[in-house]
Each structure stands twice: as C-alpha cells, then as structure tokens.
C-alpha positions as CSV (number, residue, x, y, z in Angstrom):
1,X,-13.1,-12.3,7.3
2,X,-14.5,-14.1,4.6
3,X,-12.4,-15.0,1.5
4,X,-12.7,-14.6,-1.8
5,X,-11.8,-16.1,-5.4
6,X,-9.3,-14.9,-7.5
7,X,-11.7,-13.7,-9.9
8,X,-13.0,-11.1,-8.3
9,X,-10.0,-8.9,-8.1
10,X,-9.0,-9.2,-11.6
11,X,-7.9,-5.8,-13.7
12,X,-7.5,-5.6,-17.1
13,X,-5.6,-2.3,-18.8
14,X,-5.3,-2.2,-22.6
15,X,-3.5,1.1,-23.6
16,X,-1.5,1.5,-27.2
17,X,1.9,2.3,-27.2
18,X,2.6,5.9,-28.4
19,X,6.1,7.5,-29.5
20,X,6.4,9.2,-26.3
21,X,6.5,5.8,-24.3
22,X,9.7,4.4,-26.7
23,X,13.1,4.1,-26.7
24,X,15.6,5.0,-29.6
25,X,15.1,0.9,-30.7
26,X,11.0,1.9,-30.9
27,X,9.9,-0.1,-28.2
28,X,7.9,0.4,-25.0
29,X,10.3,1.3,-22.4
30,X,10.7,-1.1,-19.4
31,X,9.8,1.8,-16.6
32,X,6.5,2.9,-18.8
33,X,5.3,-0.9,-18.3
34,X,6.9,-1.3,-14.7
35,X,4.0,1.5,-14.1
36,X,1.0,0.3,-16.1
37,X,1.9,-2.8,-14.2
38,X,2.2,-1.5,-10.5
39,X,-1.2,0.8,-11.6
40,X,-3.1,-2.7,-12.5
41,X,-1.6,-4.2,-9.4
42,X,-2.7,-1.5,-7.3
43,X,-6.3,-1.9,-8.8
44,X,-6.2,-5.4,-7.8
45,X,-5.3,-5.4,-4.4
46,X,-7.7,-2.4,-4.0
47,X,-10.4,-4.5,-5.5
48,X,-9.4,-7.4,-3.3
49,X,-9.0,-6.1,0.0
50,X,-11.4,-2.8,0.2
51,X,-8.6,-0.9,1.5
52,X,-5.7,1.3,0.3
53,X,-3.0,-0.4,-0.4
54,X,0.6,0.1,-1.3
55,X,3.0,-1.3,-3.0
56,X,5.9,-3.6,-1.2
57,X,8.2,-5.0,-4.2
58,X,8.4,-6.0,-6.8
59,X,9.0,-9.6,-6.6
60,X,10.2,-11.0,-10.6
61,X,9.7,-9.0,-13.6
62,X,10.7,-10.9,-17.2
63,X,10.7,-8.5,-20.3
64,X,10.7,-11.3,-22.7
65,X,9.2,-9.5,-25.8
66,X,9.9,-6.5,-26.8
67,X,6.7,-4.4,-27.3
68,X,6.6,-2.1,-30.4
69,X,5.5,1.3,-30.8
70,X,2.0,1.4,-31.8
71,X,1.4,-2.4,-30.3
72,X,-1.9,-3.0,-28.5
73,X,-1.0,-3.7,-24.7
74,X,-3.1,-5.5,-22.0
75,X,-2.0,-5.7,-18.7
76,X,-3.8,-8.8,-16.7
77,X,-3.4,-8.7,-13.0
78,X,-4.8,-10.9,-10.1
79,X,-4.1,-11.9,-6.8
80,X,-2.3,-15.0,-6.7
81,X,-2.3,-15.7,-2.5
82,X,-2.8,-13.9,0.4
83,X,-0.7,-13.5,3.5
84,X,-1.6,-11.6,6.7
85,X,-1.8,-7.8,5.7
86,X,-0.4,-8.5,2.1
87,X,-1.1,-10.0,-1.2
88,X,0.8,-11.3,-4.1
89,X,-0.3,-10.4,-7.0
90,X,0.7,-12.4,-11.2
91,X,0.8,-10.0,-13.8
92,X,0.5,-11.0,-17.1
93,X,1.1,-8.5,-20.3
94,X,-0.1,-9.1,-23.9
95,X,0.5,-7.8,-26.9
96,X,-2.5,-8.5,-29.6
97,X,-1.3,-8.8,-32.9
98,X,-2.4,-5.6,-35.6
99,X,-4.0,-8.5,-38.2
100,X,-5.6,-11.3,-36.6
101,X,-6.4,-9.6,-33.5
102,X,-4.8,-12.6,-31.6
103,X,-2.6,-12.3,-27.9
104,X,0.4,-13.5,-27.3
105,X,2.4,-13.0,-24.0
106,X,5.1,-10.9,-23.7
107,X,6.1,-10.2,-20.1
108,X,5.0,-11.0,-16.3
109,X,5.6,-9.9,-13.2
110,X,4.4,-10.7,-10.0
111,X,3.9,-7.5,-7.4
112,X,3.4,-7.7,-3.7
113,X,0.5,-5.2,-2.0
114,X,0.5,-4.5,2.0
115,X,-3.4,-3.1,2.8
116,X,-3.2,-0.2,5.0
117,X,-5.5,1.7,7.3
118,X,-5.6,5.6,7.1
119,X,-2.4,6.1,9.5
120,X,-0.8,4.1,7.2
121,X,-0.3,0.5,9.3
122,X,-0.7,-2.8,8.0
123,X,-4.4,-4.5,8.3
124,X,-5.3,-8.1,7.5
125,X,-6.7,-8.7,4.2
126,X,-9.5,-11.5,3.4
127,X,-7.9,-15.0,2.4
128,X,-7.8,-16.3,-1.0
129,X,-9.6,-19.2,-2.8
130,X,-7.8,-20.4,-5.6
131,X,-10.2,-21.8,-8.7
132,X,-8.5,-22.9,-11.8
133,X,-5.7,-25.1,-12.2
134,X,-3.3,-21.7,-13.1
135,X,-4.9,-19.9,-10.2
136,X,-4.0,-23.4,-7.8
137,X,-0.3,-23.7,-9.2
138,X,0.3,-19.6,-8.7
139,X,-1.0,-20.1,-5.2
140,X,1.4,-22.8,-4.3
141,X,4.3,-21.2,-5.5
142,X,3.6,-18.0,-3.8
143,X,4.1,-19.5,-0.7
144,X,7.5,-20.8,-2.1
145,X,8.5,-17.6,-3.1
146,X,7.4,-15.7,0.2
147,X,9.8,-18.4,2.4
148,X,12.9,-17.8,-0.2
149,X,12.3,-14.0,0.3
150,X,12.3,-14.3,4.5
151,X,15.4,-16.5,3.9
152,X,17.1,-14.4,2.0
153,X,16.7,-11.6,4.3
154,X,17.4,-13.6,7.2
155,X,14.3,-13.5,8.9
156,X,13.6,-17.2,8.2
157,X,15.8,-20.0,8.8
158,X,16.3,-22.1,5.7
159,X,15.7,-25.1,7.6
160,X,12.0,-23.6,8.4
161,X,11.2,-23.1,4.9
162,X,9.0,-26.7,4.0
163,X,7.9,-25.5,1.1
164,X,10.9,-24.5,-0.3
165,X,12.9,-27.3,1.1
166,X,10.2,-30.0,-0.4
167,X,11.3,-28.6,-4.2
168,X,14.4,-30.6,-3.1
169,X,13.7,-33.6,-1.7
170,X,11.7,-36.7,-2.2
C-alpha cells in the first residue's frame, strides 16, 4: 500500500454562524461545531483512505474561544498518523475576523477514523508521510496519545508504552 502525505487529505469547511446554531449567550453551540468537525474529519479520512469510514472517538476537543453568531468559521482537518485500519485525524477551527479579514484559532480537536469495507469490518489504510515540521510533531504525538488510550483501557501495559514512558525519562 503506498503512502501518502498529509496534504493530500486535507478539508477545509468555512460556514457562517446563523441564529439557529446559538445559544442564549449568542454563540455557536459546542454540538453544532462537534458536527462540522466530525463532517470535515469524515471528509478527510474518506479522502485519505478511499474507503468509508467511520468515526471511532473523539480523542480531545478544547473550546477555547467562543465563536459569535454571525462569525466566519473554517474548519481545517488532516490526518495526523496512521495506524492499522485507523487514522488520527488534527482539527483546527478559525474564526476570521469581520474587518481585517485575518484568522485566528479558536478551537481543535483531534478525531479518530476506522476505514471499513461494505460489511462494515476494519481494512488497512495507506501509511502516512509527515512533511512539515507541525505535520512531524502531530505525528509523533499521535503515537503518544494512541499508547495512553490502550493503557487506559487496559489493553496495553504501561510498562509497553515507550513512547509514553520516554516523555518521562532521560
């Protein structure tokens, strides 16, 4: 299976906020961008792996800015790593300001994506090949976060996890 660059799977969404999508403080509600976020995820890994893919969990999700009704939102999503049958994908969300046209981050969230054939069972997915220095550093960590996950759930022992345990010593 031959791999692929980061590049090619990117999506980009850019959607206004209407008074519809709000809560009573006029802001974009979390759940409204928890969906244009799995929808730009899902997009990705389609565009990655040529399959269908579903989604798995959501990994981290930091609502750091609060996004205004009417606000100008871009949702940036790419696949960070790839495991065997899934794919991580790094979210980023931007708000572009009404005057100067400028973006400034907001949120993130990172999404994982199992590829599956037409009975609905896991299939491998081409490997990644990480390009810029963000790409490189999201690509490491991925591989930190993956080991916490099986720790936590007890399917990995903590003493396995070299990744993880190298954050911790010298």
């Amino acid at each position: 299976m031959q791999a692929k660059f980061p590049s090619e799977s990117v999506t980009t969404l850019t959607d206004l906020v209407l008074p519809g999508e709000t809560n009573p403080l006029n802001n974009l509600f979390g759940g409204e961008l928890l969906a244009r976020m799995d929808r730009a995820a899902s997009i990705t890994a389609r565009r990655h792996s040529r399959r269908i893919c579903v989604t798995a969990s959501v990994n981290h999700v930091a609502f750091n800015r609060a996004i205004p009704l009417g606000s100008v939102v871009t949702v940036e999503s790419k696949v960070s790593r790839t495991f065997n049958t899934s794919m991580e994908i790094f979210i980023d969300v931007w708000i572009e300001d009404r005057e100067s046209g400028i973006k400034n981050k907001a949120n993130e969230a990172i999404y994982t994506f199992v590829a599956v054939d037409e009975t609905g069972r896991p299939i491998p997915v081409p490997p990644i090949i990480p390009e810029t220095d963000l790409e490189k550093q999201r690509y490491d960590a991925a591989l930190r976060r993956k080991q916490l996950s099986l720790v936590l759930a007890g399917k990995m022992k903590p003493n396995e996890a070299t990744e993880l345990k190298a954050l911790f010593t010298e």
